[in-house]
PASEBA-1860 file (N, C-alpha, C; in nm, 3 decimals):
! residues 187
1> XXXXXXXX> 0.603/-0.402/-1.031/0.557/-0.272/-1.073/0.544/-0.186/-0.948 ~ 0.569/-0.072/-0.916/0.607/-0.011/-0.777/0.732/-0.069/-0.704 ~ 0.680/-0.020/-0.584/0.771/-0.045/-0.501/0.654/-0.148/-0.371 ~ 0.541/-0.070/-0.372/0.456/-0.103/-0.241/0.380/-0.201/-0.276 ~ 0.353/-0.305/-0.177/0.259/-0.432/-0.144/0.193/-0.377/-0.044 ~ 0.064/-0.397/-0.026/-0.030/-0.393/0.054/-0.124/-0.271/0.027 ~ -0.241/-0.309/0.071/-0.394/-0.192/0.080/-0.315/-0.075/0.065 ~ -0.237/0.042/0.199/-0.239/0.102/0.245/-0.103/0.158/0.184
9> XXXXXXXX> -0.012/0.120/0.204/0.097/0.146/0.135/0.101/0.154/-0.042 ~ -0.003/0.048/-0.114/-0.031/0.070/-0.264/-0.101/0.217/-0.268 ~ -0.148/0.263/-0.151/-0.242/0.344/-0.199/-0.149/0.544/-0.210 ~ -0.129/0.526/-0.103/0.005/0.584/-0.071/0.070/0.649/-0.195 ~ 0.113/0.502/-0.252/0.230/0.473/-0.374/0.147/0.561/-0.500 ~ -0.006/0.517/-0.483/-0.020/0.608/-0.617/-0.111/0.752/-0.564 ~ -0.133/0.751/-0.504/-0.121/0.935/-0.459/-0.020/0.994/-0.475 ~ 0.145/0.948/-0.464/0.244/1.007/-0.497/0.291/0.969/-0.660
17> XXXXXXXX> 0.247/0.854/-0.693/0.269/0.889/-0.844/0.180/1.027/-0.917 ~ 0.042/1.018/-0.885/-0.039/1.149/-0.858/0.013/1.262/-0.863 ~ 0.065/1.280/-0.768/0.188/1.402/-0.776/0.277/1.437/-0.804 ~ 0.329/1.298/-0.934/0.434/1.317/-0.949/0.552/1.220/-0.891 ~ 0.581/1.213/-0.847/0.676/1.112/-0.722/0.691/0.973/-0.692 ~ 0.587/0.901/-0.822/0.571/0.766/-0.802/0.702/0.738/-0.845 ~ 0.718/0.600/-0.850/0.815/0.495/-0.940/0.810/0.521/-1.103 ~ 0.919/0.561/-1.108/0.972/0.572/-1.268/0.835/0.418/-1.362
25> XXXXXXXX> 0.851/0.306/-1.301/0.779/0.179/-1.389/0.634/0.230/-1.351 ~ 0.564/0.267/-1.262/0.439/0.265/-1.216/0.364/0.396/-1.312 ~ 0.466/0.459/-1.265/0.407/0.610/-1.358/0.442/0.594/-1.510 ~ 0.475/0.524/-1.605/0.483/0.501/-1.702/0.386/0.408/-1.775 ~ 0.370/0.321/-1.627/0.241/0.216/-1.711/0.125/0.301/-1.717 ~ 0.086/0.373/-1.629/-0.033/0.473/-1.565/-0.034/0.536/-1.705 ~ 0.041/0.626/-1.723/0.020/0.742/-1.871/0.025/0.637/-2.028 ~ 0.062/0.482/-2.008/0.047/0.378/-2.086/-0.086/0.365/-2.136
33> XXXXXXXX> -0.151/0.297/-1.966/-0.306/0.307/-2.031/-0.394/0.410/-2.043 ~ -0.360/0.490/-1.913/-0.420/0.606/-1.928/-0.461/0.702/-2.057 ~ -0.343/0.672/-2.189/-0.367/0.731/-2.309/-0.450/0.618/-2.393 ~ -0.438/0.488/-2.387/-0.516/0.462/-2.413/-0.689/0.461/-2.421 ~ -0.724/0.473/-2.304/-0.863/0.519/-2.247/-0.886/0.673/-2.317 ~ -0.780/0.763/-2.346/-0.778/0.894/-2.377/-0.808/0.860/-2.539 ~ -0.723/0.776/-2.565/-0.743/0.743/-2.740/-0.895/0.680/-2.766 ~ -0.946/0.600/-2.763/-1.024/0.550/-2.752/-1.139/0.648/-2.720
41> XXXXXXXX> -1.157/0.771/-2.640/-1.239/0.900/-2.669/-1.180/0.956/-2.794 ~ -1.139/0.949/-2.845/-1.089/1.019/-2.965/-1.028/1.142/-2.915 ~ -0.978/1.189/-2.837/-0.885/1.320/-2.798/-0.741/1.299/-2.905 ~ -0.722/1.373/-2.923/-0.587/1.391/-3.011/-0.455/1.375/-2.925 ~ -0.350/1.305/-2.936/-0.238/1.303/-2.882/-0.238/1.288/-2.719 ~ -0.321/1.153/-2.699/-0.307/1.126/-2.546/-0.260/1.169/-2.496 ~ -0.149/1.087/-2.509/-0.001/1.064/-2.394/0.013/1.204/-2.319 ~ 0.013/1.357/-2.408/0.018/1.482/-2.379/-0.067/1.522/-2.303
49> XXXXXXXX> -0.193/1.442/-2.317/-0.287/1.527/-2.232/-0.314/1.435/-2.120 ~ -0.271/1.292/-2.150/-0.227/1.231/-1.968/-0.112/1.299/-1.874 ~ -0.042/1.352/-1.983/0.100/1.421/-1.859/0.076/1.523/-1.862 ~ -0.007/1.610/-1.897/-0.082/1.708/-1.871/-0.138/1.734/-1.757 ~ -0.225/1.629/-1.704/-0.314/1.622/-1.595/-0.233/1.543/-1.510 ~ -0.140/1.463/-1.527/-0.049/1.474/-1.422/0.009/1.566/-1.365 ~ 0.081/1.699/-1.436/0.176/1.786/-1.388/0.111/1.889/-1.372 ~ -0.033/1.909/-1.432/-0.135/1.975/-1.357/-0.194/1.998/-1.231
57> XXXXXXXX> -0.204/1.897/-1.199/-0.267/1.845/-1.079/-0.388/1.791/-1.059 ~ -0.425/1.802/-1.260/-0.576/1.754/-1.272/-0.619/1.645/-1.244 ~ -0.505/1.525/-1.239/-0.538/1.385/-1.240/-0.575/1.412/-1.067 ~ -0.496/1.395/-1.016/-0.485/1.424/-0.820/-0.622/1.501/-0.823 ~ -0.689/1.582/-0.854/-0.797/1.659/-0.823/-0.884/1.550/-0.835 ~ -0.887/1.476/-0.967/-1.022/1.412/-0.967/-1.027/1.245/-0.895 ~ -0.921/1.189/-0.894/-0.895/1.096/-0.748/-0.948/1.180/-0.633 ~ -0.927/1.266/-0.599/-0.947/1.338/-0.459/-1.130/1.312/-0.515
65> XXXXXXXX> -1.181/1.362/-0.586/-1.304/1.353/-0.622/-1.364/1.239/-0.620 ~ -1.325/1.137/-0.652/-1.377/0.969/-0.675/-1.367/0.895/-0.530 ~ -1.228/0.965/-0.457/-1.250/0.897/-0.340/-1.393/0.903/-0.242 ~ -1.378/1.117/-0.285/-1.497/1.150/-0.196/-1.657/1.136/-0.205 ~ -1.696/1.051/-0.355/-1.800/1.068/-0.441/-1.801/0.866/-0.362 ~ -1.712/0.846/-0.324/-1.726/0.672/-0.285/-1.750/0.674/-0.137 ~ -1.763/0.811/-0.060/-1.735/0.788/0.043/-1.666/0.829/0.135 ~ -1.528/0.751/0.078/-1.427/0.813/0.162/-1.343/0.904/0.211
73> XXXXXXXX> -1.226/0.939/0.301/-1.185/1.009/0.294/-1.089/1.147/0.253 ~ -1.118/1.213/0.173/-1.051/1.250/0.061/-0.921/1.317/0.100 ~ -0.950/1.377/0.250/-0.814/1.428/0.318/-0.731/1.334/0.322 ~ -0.684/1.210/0.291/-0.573/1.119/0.251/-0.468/1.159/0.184 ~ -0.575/1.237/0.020/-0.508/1.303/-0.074/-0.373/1.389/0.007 ~ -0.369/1.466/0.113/-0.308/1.549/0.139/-0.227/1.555/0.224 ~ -0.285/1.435/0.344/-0.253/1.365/0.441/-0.256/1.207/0.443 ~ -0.177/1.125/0.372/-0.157/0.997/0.398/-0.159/0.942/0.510
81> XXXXXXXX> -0.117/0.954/0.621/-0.113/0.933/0.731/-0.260/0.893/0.807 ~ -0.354/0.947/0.725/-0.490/0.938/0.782/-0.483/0.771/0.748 ~ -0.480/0.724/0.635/-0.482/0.569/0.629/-0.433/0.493/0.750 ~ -0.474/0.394/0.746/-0.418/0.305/0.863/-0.296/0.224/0.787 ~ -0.199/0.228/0.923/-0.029/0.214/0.900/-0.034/0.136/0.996 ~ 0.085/0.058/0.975/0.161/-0.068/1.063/0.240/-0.001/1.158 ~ 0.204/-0.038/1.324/0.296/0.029/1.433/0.434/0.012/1.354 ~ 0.481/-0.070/1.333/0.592/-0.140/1.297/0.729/-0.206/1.210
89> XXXXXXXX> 0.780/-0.228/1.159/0.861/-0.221/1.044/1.049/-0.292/1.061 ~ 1.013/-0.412/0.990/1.102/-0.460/1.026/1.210/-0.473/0.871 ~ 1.357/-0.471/0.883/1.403/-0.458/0.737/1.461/-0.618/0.708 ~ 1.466/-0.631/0.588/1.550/-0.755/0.503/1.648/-0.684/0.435 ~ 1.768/-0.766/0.454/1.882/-0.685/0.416/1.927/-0.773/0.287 ~ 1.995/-0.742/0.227/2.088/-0.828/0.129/2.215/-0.930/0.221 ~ 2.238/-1.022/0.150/2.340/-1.098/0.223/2.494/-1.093/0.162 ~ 2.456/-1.025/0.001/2.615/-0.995/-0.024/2.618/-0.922/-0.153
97> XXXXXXXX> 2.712/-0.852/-0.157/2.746/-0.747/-0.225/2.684/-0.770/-0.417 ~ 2.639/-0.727/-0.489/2.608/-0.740/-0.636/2.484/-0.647/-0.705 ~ 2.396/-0.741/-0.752/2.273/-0.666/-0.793/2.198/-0.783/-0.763 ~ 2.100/-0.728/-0.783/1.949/-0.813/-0.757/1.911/-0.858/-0.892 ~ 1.933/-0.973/-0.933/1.916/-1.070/-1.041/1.790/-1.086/-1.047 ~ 1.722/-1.142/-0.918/1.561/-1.143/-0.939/1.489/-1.155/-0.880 ~ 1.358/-1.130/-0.878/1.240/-1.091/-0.740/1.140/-1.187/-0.794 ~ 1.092/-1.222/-0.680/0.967/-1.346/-0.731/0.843/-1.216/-0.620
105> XXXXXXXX> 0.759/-1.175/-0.749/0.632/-1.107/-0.733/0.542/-1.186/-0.611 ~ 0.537/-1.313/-0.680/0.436/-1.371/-0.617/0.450/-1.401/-0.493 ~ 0.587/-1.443/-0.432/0.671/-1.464/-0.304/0.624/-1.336/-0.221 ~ 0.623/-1.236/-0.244/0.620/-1.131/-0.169/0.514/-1.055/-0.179 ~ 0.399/-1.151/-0.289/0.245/-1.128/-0.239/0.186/-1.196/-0.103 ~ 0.239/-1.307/-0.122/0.233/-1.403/-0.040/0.267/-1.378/0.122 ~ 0.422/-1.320/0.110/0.466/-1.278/0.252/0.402/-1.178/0.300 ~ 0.291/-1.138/0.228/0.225/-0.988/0.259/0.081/-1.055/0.338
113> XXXXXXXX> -0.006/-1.135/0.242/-0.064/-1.245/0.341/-0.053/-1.254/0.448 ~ 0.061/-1.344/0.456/0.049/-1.393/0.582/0.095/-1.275/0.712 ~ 0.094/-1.146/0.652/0.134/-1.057/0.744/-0.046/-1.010/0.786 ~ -0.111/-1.081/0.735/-0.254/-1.020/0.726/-0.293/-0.964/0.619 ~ -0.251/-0.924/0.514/-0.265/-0.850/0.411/-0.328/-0.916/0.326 ~ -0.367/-1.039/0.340/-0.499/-1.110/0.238/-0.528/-1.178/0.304 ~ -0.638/-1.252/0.239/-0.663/-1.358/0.272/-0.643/-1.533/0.258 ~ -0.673/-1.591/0.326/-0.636/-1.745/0.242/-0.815/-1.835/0.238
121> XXXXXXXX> -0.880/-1.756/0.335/-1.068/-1.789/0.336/-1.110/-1.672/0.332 ~ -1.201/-1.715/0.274/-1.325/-1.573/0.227/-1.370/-1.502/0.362 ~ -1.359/-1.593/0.462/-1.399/-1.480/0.629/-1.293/-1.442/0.679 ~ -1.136/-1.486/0.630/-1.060/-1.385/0.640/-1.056/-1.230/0.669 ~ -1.030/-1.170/0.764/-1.040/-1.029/0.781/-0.876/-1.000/0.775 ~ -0.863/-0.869/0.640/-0.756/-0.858/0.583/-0.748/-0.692/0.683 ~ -0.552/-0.669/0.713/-0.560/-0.573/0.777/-0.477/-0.457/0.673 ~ -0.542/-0.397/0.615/-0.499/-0.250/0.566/-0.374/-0.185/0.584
129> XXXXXXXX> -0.312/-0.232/0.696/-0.215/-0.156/0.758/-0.070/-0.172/0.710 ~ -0.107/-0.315/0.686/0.046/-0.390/0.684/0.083/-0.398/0.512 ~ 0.210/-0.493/0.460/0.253/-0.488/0.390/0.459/-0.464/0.364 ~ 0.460/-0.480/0.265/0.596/-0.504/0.191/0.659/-0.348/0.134 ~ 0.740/-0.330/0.111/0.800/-0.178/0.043/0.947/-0.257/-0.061 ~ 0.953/-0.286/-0.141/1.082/-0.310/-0.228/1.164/-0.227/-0.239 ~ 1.266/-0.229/-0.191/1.396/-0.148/-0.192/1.447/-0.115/-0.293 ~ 1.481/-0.258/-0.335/1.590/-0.272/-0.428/1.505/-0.365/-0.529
137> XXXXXXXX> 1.516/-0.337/-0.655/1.457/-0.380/-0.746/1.550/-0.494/-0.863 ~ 1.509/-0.591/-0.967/1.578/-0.666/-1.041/1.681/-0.530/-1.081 ~ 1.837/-0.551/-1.139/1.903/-0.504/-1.186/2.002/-0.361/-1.086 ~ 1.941/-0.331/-0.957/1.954/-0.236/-0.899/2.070/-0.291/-0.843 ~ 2.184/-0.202/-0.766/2.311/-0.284/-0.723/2.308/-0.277/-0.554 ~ 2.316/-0.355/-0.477/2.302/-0.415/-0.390/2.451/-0.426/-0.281 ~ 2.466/-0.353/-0.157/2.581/-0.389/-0.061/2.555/-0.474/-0.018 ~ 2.615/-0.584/0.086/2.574/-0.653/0.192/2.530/-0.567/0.313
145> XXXXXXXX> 2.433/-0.582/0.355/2.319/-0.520/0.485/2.272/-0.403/0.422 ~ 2.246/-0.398/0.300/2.134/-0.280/0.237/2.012/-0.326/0.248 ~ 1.898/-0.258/0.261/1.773/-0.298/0.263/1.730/-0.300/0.145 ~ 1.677/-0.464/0.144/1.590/-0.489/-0.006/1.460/-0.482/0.057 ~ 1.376/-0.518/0.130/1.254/-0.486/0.150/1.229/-0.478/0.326 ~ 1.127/-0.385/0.281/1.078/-0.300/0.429/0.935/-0.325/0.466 ~ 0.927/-0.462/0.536/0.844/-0.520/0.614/0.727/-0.418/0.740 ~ 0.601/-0.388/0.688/0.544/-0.322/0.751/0.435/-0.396/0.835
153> XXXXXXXX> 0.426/-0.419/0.978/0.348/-0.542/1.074/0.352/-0.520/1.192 ~ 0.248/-0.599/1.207/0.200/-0.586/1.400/0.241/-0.727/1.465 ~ 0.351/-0.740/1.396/0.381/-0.923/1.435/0.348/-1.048/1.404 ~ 0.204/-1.034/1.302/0.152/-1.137/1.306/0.208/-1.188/1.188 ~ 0.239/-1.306/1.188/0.310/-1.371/1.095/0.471/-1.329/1.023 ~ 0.512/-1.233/1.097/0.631/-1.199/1.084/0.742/-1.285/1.000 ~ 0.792/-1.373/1.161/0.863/-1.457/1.133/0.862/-1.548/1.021 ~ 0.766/-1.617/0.925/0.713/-1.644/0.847/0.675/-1.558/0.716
161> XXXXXXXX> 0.666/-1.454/0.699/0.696/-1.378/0.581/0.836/-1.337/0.588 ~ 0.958/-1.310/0.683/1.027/-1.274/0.646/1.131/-1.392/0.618 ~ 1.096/-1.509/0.621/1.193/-1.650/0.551/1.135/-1.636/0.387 ~ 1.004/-1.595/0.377/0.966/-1.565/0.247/1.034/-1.504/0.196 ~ 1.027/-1.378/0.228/1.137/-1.276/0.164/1.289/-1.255/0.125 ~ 1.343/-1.365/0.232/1.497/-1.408/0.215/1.502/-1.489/0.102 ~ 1.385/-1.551/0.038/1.404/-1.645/-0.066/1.362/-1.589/-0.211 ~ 1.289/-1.513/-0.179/1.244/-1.366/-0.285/1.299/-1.356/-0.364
169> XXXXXXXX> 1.422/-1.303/-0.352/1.568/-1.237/-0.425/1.629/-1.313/-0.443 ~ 1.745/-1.304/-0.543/1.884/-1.339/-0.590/1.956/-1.174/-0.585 ~ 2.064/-1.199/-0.518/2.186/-1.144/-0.563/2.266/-1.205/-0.655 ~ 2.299/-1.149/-0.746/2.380/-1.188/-0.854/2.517/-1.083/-0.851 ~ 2.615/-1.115/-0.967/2.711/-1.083/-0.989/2.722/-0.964/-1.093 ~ 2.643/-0.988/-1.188/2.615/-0.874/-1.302/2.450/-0.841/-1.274 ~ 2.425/-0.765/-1.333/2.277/-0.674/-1.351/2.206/-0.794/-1.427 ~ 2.088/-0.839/-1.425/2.028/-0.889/-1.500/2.014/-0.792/-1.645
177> XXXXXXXX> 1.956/-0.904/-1.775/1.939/-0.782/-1.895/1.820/-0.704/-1.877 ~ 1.755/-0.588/-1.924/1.661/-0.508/-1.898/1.496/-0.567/-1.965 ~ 1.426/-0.591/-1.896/1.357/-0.637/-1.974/1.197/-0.527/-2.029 ~ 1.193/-0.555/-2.085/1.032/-0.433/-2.125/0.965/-0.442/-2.018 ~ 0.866/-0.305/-1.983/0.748/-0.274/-1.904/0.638/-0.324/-1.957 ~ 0.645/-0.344/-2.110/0.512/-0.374/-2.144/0.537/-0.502/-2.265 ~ 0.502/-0.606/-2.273/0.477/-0.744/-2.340/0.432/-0.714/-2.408 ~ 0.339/-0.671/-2.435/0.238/-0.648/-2.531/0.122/-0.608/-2.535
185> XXX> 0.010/-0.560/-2.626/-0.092/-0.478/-2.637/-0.188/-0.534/-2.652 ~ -0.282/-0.557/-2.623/-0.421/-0.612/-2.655/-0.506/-0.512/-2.690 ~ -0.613/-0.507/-2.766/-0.690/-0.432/-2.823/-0.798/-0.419/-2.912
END
C-alpha cells in the first residue's frame, strides 16, 4: 500500500496524499475508510464529502491541526524537509527485463529494520530517517537496471537489507492478475 517504508518517508507519503499526490492505492484506501467513519456519523453520501476535504484542502488543514495540538511540528505540512531524512540513498535495480510478479511486504519491512527503522528489542532506538521507497510495484513493467526500490541510510545495515531486497521481487514475464485493494469489510 504506498510506495514509502519508514517513520519519515510514510509520513511524507501521506502529506502528499493530503494534497492530493499520494499513490493512486493509498489514496483510495484513505477515502475507503475515511467514508466509513463519515457514514457511521450519519452524514449523507461520504465518499463526496471525503473528496471534498481532500480537494479542499480541508483534510491537510486539520492534520496540520492534530500535528500541532500533539505538539509537533506543523511546518512539516509545508515543508517536509523539516523531518529528519537519510544523508543517503542507495538504488536496487531490476535484473531483467518484464514486470514485477511479486513483492514480499514483509521482506522489505524487515530490510527497513535492519536499516534502523525498527526495532528487534524494546531498547532498541529506531532512526526516523531511514527507510525503503518502492519503485516499481506487483504488475508494473520493469527494464533491466530500472529502479525497484530506493534505499534511504546512513550505512547501517546496508549491506544486509539490500540482499533483502534483491529477494523481495520477482520479475516475471507477464503482469501478474490484478488483485483487489480491499478483501473485505468488517463491520
Amino acid at each position: 500500500l504506498g510506495r514509502a517504508v519508514g517513520h519519515s518517508l510514510e509520513v511524507i507519503e501521506a502529506i502528499e496524499t493530503l494534497k492530493g499526490n499520494g499513490p493512486a492505492d493509498l489514496t483510495e484506501l484513505c477515502i475507503k475508510q475515511a467514508a466509513l467513519m463519515v457514514e457511521l456519523a450519519g452524514i449523507p453520501d461520504p465518499a463526496a464529502k471525503v473528496r471534498a476535504a481532500l480537494s479542499s484542502g480541508a483534510a491537510l488543514e486539520k492534520f496540520r491541526q492534530m500535528v500541532k495540538q500533539q505538539g509537533g511540528d506543523a511546518k512539516v505540512v509545508d515543508d517536509p524537509s523539516r523531518l529528519p531524512l537519510a544523508p543517503k540513498k542507495t538504488l536496487v535495480r531490476a535484473i531483467a527485463d518484464g514486470f514485477i510478479d511479486d513483492l514480499d511486504a514483509l521482506g522489505v519491512g524487515v530490510a527497513t529494520a535492519r536499516l534502523g527503522g525498527g526495532r528487534e528489542k524494546a531498547d532498541d532506538t529506531i532512526d526516523p530517517s531511514v527507510g525503503v521507497v518502492v519503485c516499481k510495484k506487483p504488475g508494473e513493467a520493469v527494464r533491466k537496471g530500472d529502479t525497484v526500490f530506493e534505499v534511504h541510510h546512513r550505512e547501517r545495515g546496508l549491506v544486509e537489507a539490500i540482499a533483502l531486497l534483491s529477494l523481495c521481487h520477482r520479475v516475471g514475464d507477464t503482469p501478474p492478475p490484478a488483485q483487489p485493494l480491499v478483501l473485505e469489510e468488517l463491520r
